[in-house]
C-alpha positions as CSV (number, residue, x, y, z in Angstrom):
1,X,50.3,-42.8,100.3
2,X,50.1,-39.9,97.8
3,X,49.6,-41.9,94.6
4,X,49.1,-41.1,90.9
5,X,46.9,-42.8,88.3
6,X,45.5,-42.0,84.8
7,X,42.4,-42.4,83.9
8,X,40.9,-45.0,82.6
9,X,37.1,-45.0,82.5
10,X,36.9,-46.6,85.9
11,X,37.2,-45.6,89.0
12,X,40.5,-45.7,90.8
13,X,41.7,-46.1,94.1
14,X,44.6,-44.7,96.1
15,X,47.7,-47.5,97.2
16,X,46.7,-49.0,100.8
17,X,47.9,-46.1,103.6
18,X,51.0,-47.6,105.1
19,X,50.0,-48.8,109.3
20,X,52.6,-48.4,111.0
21,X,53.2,-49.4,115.3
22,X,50.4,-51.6,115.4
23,X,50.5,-55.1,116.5
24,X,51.1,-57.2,113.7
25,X,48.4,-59.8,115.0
26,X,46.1,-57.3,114.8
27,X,46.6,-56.1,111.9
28,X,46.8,-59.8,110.1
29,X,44.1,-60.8,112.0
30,X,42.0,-57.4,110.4
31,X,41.0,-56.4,113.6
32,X,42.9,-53.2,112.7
33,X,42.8,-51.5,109.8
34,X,43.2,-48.5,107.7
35,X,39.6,-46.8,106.0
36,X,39.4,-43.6,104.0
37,X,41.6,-44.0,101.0
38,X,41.2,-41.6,98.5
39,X,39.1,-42.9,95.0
40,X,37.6,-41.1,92.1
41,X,36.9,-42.2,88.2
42,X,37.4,-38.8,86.7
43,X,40.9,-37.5,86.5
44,X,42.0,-34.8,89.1
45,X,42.9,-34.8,92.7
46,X,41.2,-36.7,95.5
47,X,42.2,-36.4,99.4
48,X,42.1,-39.4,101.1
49,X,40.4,-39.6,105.3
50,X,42.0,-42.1,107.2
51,X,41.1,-43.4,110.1
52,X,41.7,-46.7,112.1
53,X,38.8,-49.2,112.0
54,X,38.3,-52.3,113.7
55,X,37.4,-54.2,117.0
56,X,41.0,-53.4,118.0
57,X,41.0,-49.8,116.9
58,X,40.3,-48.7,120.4
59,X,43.3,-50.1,121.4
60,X,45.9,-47.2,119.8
61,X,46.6,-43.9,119.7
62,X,46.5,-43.2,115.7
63,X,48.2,-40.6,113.8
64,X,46.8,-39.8,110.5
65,X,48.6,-39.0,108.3
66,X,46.6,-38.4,104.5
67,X,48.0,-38.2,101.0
68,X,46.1,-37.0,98.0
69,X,45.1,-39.5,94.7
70,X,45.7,-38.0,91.4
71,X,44.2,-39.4,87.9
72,X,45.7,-37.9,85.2
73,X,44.1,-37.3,81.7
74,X,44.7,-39.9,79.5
75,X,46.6,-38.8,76.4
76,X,44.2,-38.7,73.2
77,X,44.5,-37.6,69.4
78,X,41.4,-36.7,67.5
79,X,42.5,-36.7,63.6
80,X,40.3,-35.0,61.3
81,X,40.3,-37.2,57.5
82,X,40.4,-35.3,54.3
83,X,37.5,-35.8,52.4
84,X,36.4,-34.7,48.6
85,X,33.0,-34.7,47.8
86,X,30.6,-33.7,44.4
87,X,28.0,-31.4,45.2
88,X,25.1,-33.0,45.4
89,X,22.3,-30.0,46.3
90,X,22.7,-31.3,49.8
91,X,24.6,-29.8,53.4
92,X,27.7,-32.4,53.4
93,X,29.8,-33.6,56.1
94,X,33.4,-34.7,55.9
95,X,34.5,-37.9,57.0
96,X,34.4,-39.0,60.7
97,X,37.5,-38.1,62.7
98,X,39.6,-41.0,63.9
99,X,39.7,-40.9,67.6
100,X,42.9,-42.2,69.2
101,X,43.7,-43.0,72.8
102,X,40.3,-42.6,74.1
103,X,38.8,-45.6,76.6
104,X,36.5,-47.5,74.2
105,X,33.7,-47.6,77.0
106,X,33.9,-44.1,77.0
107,X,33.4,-44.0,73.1
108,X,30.7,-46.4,72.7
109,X,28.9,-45.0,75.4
110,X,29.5,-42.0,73.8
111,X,30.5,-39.4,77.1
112,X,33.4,-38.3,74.5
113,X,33.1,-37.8,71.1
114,X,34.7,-35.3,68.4
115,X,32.5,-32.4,67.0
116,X,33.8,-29.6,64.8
117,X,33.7,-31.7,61.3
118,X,33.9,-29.4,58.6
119,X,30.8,-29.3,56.6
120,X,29.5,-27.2,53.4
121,X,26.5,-27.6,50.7
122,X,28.3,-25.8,48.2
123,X,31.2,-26.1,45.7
124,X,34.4,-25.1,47.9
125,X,36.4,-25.5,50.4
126,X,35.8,-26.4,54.4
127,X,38.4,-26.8,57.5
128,X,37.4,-28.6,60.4
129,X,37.8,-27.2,63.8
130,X,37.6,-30.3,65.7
131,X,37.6,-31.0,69.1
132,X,36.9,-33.5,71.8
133,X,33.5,-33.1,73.3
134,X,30.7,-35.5,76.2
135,X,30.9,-35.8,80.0
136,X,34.3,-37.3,79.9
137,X,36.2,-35.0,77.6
138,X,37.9,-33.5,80.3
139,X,39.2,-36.5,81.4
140,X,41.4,-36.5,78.2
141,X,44.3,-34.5,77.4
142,X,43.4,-34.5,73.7
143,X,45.8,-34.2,70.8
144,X,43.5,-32.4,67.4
145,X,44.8,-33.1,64.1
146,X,42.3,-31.0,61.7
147,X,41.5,-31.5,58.1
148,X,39.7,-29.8,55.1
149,X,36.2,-31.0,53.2
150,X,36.5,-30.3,49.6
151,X,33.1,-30.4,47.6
152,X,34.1,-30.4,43.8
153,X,31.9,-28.7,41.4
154,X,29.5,-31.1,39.8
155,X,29.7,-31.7,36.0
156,X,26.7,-31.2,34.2
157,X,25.7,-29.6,30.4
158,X,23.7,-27.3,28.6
159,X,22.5,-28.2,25.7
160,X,21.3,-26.1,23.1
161,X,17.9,-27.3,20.9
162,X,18.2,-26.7,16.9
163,X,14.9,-25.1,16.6
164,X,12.8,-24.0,13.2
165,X,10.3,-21.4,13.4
166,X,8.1,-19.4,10.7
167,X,8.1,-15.6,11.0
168,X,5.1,-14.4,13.0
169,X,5.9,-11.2,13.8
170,X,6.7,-11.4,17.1
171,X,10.1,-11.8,18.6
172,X,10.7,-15.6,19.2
173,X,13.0,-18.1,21.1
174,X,14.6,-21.3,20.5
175,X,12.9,-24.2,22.4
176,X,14.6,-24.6,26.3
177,X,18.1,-26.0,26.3
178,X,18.5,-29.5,27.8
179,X,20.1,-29.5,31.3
180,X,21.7,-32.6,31.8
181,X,23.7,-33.7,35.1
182,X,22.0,-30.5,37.5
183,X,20.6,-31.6,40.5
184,X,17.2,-31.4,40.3
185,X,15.9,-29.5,43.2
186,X,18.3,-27.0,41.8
187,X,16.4,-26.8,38.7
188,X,12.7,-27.3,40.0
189,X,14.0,-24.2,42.4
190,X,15.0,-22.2,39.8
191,X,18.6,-21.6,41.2
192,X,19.6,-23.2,38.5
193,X,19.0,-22.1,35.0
194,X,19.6,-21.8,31.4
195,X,20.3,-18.4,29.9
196,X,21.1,-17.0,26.4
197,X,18.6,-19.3,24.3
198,X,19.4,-17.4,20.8
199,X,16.1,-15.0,19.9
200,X,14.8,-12.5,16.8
201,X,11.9,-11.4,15.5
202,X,13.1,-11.3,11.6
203,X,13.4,-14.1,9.0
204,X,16.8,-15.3,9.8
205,X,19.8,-17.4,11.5
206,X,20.1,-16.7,15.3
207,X,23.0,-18.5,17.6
208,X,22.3,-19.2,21.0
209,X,24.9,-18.2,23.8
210,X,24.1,-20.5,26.6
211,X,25.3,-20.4,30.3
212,X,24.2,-21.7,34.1
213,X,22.8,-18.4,36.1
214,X,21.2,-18.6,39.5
215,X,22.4,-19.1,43.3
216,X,23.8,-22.5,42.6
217,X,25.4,-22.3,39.4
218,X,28.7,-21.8,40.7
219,X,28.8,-25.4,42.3
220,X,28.2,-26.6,38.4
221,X,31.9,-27.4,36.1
222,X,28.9,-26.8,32.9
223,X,29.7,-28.0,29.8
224,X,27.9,-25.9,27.1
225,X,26.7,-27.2,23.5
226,X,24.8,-24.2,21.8
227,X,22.3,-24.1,18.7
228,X,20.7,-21.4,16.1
229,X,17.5,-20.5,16.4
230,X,16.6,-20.4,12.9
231,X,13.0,-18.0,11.7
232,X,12.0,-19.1,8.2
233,X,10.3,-16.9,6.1
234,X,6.7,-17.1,6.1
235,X,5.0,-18.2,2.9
236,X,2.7,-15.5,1.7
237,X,0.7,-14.4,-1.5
238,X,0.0,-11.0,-3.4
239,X,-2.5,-11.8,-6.5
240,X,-3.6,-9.1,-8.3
241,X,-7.0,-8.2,-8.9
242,X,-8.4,-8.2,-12.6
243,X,-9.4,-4.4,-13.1
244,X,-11.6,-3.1,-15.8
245,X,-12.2,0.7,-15.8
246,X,-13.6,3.1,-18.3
247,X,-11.4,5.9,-19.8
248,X,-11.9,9.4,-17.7
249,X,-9.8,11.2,-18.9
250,X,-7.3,10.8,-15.5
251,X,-4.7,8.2,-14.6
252,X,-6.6,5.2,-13.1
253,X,-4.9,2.1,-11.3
254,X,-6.3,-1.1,-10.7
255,X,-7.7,-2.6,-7.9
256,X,-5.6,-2.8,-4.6
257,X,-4.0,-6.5,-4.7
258,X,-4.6,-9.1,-2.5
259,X,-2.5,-10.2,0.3
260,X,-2.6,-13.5,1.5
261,X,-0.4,-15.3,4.2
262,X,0.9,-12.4,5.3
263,X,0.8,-10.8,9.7
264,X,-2.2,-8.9,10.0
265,X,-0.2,-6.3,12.1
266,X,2.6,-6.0,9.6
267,X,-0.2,-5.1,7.3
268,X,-2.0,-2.7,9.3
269,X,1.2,-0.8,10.4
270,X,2.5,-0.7,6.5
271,X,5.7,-2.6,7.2
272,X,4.7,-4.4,4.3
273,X,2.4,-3.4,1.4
274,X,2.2,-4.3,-2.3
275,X,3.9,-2.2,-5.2
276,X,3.6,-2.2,-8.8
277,X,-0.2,-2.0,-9.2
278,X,-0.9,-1.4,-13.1
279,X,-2.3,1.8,-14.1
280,X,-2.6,4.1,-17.1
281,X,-4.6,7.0,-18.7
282,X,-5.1,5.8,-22.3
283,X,-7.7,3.0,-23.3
284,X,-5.7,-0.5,-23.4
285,X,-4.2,-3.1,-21.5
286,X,-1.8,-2.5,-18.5
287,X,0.6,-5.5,-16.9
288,X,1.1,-5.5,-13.2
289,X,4.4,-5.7,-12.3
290,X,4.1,-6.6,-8.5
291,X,6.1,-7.0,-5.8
292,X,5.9,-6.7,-2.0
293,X,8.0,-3.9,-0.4
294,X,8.5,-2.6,3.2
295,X,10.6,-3.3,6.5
296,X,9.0,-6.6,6.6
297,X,8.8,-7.5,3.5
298,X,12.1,-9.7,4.0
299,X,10.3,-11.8,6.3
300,X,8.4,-13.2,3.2
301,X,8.6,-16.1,0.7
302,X,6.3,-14.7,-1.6
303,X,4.3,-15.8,-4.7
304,X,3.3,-13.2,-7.0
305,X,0.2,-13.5,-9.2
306,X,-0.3,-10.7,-11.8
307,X,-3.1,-9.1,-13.6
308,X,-4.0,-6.6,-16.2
309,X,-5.7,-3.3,-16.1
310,X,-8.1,-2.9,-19.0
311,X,-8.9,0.6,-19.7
312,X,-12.2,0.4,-22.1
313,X,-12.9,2.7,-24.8
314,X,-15.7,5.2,-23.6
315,X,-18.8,5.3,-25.3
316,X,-19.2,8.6,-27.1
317,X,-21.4,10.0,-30.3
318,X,-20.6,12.6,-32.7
319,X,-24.1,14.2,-33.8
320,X,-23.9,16.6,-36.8
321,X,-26.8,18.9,-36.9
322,X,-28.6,19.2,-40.3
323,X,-28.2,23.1,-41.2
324,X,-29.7,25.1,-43.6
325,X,-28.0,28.0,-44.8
326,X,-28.5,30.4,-47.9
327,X,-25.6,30.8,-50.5
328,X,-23.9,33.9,-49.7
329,X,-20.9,33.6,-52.4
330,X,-18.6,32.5,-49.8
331,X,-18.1,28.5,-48.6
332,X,-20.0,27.5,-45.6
333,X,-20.1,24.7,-42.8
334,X,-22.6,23.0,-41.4
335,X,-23.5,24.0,-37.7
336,X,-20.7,22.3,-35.1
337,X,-21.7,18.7,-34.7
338,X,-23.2,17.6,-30.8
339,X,-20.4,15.7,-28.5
340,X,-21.8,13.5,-26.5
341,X,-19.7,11.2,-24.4
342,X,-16.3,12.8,-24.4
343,X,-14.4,13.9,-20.9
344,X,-15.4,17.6,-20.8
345,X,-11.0,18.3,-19.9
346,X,-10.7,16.5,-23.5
347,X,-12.6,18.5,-25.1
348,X,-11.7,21.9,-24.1
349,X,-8.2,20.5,-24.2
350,X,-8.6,20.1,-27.9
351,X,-7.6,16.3,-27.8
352,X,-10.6,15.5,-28.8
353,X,-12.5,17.2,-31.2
354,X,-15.4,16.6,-34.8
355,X,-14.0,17.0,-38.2
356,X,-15.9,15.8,-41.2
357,X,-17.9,18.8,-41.2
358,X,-20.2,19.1,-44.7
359,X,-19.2,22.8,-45.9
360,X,-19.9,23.6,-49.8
361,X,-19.9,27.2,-51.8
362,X,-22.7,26.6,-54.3
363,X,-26.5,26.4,-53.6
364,X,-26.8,21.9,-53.0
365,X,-27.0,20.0,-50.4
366,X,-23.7,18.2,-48.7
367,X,-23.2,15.5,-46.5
368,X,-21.0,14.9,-43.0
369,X,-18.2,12.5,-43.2
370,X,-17.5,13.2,-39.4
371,X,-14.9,11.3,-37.3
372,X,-13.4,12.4,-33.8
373,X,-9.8,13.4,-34.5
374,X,-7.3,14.1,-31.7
375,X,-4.7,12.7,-29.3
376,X,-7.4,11.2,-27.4
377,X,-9.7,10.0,-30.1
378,X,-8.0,6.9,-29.6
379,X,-9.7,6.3,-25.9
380,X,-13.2,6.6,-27.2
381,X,-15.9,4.1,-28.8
382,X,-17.4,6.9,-31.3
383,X,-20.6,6.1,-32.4
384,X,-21.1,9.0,-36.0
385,X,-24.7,10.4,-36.9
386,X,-23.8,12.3,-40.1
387,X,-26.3,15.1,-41.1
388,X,-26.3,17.3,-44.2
389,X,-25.7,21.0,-44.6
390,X,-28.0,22.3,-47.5
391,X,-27.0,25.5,-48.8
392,X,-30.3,27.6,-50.4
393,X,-30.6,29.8,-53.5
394,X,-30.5,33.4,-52.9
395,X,-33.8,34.9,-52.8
396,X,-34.0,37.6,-55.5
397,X,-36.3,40.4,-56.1
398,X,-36.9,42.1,-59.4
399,X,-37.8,46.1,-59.5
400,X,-38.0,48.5,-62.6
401,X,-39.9,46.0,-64.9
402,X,-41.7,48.5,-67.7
403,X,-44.5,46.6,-70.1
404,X,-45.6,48.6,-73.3
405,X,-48.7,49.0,-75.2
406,X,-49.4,47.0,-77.8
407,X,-51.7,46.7,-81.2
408,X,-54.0,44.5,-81.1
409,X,-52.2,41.4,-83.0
410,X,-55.1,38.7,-81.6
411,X,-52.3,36.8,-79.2
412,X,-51.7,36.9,-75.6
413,X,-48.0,38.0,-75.8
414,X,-47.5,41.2,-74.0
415,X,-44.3,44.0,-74.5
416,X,-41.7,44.2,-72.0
417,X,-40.2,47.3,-72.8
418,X,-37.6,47.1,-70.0
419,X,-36.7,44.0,-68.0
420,X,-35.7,45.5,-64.6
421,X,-32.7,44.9,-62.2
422,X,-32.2,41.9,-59.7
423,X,-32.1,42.8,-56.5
424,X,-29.9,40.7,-54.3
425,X,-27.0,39.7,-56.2
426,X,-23.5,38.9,-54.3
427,X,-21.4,41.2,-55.3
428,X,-18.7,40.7,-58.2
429,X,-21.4,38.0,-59.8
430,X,-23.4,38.2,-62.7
431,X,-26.6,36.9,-63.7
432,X,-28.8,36.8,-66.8
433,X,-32.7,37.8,-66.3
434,X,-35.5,37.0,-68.9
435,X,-38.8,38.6,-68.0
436,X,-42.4,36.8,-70.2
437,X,-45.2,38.2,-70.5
438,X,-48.7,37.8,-70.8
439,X,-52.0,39.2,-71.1
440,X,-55.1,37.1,-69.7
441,X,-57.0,37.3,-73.1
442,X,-56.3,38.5,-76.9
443,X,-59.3,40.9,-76.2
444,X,-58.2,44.9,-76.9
445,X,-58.3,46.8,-73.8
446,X,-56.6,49.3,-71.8
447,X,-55.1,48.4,-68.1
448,X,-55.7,44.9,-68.7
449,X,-53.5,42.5,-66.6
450,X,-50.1,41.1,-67.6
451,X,-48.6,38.1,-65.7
452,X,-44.9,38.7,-65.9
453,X,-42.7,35.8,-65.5
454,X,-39.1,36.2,-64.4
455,X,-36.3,33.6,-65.0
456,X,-32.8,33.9,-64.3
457,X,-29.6,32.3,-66.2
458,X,-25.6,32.1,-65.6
459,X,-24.2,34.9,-66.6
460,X,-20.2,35.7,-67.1
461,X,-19.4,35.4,-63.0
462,X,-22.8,33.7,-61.6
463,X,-24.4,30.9,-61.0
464,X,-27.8,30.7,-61.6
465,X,-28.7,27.5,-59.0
466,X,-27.1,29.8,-56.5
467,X,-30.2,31.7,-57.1
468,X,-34.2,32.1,-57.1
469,X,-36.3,34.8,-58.1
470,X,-38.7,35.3,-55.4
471,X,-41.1,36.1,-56.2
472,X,-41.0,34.4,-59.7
473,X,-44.2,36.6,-61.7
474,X,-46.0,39.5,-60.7
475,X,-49.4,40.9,-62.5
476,X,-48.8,44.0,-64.2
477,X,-51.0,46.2,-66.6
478,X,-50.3,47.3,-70.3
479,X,-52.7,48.0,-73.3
480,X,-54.0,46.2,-76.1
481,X,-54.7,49.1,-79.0
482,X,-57.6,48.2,-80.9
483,X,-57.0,47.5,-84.4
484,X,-58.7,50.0,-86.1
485,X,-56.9,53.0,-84.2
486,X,-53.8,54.4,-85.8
487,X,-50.5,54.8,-83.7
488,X,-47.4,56.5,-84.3
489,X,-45.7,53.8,-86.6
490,X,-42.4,54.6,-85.3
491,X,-43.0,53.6,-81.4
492,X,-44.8,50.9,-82.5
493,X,-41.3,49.8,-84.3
494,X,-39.2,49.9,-81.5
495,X,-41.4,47.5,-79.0
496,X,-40.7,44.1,-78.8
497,X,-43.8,41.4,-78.8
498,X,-43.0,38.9,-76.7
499,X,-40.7,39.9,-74.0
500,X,-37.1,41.5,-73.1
501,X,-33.6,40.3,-71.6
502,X,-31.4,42.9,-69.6
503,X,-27.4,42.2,-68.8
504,X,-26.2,44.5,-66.1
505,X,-22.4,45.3,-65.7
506,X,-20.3,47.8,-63.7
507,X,-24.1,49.4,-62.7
508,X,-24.5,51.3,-66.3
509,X,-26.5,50.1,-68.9
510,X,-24.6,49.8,-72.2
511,X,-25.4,49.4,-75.9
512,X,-24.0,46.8,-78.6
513,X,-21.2,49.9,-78.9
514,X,-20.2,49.7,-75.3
515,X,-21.6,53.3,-74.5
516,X,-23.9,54.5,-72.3
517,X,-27.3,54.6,-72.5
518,X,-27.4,53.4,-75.9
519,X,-30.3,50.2,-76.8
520,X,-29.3,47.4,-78.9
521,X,-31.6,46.9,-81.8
522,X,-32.7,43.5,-82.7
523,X,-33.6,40.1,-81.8
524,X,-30.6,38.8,-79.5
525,X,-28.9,41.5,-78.8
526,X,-29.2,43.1,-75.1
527,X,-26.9,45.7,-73.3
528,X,-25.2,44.1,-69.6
529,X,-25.0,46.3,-66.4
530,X,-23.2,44.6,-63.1
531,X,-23.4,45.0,-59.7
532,X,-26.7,46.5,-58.3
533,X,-30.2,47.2,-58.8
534,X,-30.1,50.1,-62.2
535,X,-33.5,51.1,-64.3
536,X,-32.0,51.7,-67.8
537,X,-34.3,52.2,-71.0
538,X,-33.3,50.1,-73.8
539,X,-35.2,49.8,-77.6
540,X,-36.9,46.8,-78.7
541,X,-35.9,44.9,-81.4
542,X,-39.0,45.1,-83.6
543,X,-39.7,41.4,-84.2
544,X,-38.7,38.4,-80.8
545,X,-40.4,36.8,-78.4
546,X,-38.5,38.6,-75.0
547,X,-36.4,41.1,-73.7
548,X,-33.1,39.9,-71.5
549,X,-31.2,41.4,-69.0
550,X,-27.9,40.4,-67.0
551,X,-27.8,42.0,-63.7
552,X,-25.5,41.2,-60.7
């Protein structure tokens, strides 16, 4: 009998065949009966064989007459469940599918199953595709109800670290932000990261601007919390360097200052340097004044210590020379006194220079008062060696001196009948000359010698210490007439018996009248002549010691 079942994990029989013309007996009594059914466990379509069996089977003619067994699939549902999960780092699996309808045997043997779960390891979305799957799925007609995994973003935070540096001078970073609520194999594998950590290289506030970057930081909801970076300014030191220097003559600085605390390479590259070092030309004391200055220099806390410059006097002498000049009738200096010491640019600059220098008109000697004088006079130490000028007489000569004969009057006093001119004389002065003479002996004689002595006094326009008569005698001859020999009385009137005095001026000799070529007679009275050597006669006064003469 065609017969139709659904399956049911077992297997399944067709309903008995129907017999049909056989002896009941027989049949009752099974020695007759019906083999062949159709059977089968899986579902589909089994034909049956029958055939008559038995010790009476002989006994009939059979027809056959088969029908088919069907097993239907058993109705089924498979129902994917909707699942929400946190990523974890992890591949993730939604929820098991309910199964509905299926033979429990067949389950927990596990010849049917569902596959097609929806899985995922990151943040998102996932659909199932499920479906019925093991050795007996195809005995199920099988009813799929999908559903969606949902893997949620995990929280998690970045925090920021307040972080204090000092300027180096290098670019620097904040310390690492905290990660808090990342899985960790995320971190350890670096595809998950802080970024942003706030930076600079200058003394300063920096902000951080944190975020998640790598593979996985989409699968992070990240909660940020930033922080500055903040670079202090380095403590650092310039200290001047006390500086003492001798004037030169040039601008001078001080020593280079000392830097202290300060980057090495900032130094070497001059992006910071020190300013204001003291300096000046002039002896004295100079202030620093400095500071630090530069592209860097911001980057600094620094502590100044000034110091002075001290330019020192210079050690210099002023050395007159002792100098001897003769009186010329104008005024004279002593010879330029030595420099020693001064800047050579000083000088011939004429900032520096001797005054003091003795200088005088009249025959003497004078002495330095000598100082250095100048704008620069101030920058020197000046250690004075005064010296004197002395300023000689005026050699003078004497020519045209004329001795006369005398009587015999038993003395030694010789005539001077005419004194003579000086020879020398600056011109436009005027001096007196006296001429004595002598004879050796009071013996009579003729040619005997005369010593002739000259002397010289002011006269109207001249000094007489301005001058020496040079030489100051000279040895002449005249006579002594012996006693008992008669002379001309009237010579003999006119000669004088001791000596003579001649006064040159204007060059002519003149008489007590003021005319030329006349001779004053007389004791004291002379005639005056000026300006260069003359040879004048001139009487005698008959009684006096000398005969004078001016002459210039």
């Amino acid at each position: 009998m065609a017969t139709t079942l659904t399956y049911n994990g077992q297997t399944q029989t067709q309903s008995e065949a129907l017999l049909s013309g056989f002896v009941a007996a027989d049949v009752n009594a099974g020695t007759v009966a019906a083999t062949g059914l159709a059977s089968g466990r899986n579902a589909g379509s089994y034909s049956s064989s029958l055939s008559a069996t038995g010790a009476d089977a002989q006994n009939y003619s059979v027809t056959v007459n088969n029908a088919d067994l069907v097993i239907a699939k058993k109705a089924a549902s498979i129902t994917g469940v909707a699942t929400t999960l946190t990523y974890n780092g992890q591949s993730q699996t939604q929820s098991e599918a309910l199964l509905s309808g299926f033979v429990a045997a067949d389950v927990n043997a596990g010849t049917v199953a569902a596959t097609g779960l929806a899985s995922g390891r990151n943040a998102g979305s996932y659909s199932s595709n499920l479906s019925a799957t093991g050795a007996d799925a195809q005995n199920y007609a099988v009813t799929v109800n999908n559903a969606d995994l949902v893997i949620a973003k995990k929280a998690a935070s970045i925090t920021g670290v307040a972080t204090t540096l000092t300027y180096n001078g290098q670019s620097q970073t904040q310390s690492e932000a905290v990660l808090s609520g990342f899985v960790a194999a995320d971190v350890n594998a670096g595809t998950v990261a802080a970024t942003g950590l706030a930076s600079g290289r200058n003394a300063g506030s920096y902000s951080s601007n944190l975020s998640a970057t790598g593979a996985d930081a989409q699968n992070y909801t990240v909660t940020v919390n930033n922080a500055d970076l903040v670079i202090a300014k380095k403590a650092a030191s310039v200290t001047g360097v006390a500086t003492t220097l001798t004037y030169n003559g040039q601008s001078q600085t001080q020593s280079e200052a000392v830097l202290s605390g300060f980057v090495a390479a900032d130094v070497n590259a001059g992006t910071v340097a020190a300013t204001g070092l003291a300096s000046g030309r002039n002896a004295g004391s100079y202030s620093s004044n400095l500071a630090v200055t530069g592209a860097d220099a911001q980057n600094y806390a620094v502590t100044v210590n000034n110091a002075d410059l001290v330019i020192a006097k210079k050690a210099a002498s002023i050395t007159g020379v002792a100098t001897t000049l003769t009186y010329n009738g104008q005024s004279q200096t002593q010879s330029e006194a030595v420099l020693s010491g001064f800047v050579a640019a000083d000088v011939n600059a004429g900032t520096v220079a001797a005054t003091g220098l003795a200088s005088g008109r009249n025959a003497g000697s004078y002495s330095s008062n000598l100082v250095a004088t100048g704008a620069d006079a101030q920058n020197y130490a000046v250690t004075v060696h005064n010296a004197d000028l002395v300023i000689a007489p005026k050699p003078l000569s004497v020519t045209g001196t004329v001795l006369a004969d005398k009587p015999f009057d038993g003395s030694t006093t010789a005539l001077v009948s005419q004194v003579g001119l000086l020879q020398g004389v600056v011109d436009g002065e005027t001096l007196t000359l006296s001429a004595q003479a002598r004879f050796a002996d009071t013996q009579a004689g003729m040619g005997k010698p005369v010593t002739v002595n000259f002397s010289i006094a002011d006269g109207p326009s001249g000094m007489a210490s301005n001058y020496v008569v040079n030489p100051s005698s000279t040895v002449m001859q005249a006579t002594i007439i012996p006693s008992a020999k008669k002379t001309d009385p009237t010579p003999a009137s006119r000669m004088s018996t001791g000596g003579g005095t001649r006064v040159c001026i204007a060059g002519v000799p003149r008489g007590d009248n003021g005319k030329p070529g006349a001779a004053s007679e007389g004791d004291g009275q002379s005639t005056s002549c000026k300006g260069g050597p003359e040879s004048v006669s001139q009487s005698t006064p008959p009684s006096g010691p000398s005969l004078h003469a001016q002459a210039s």
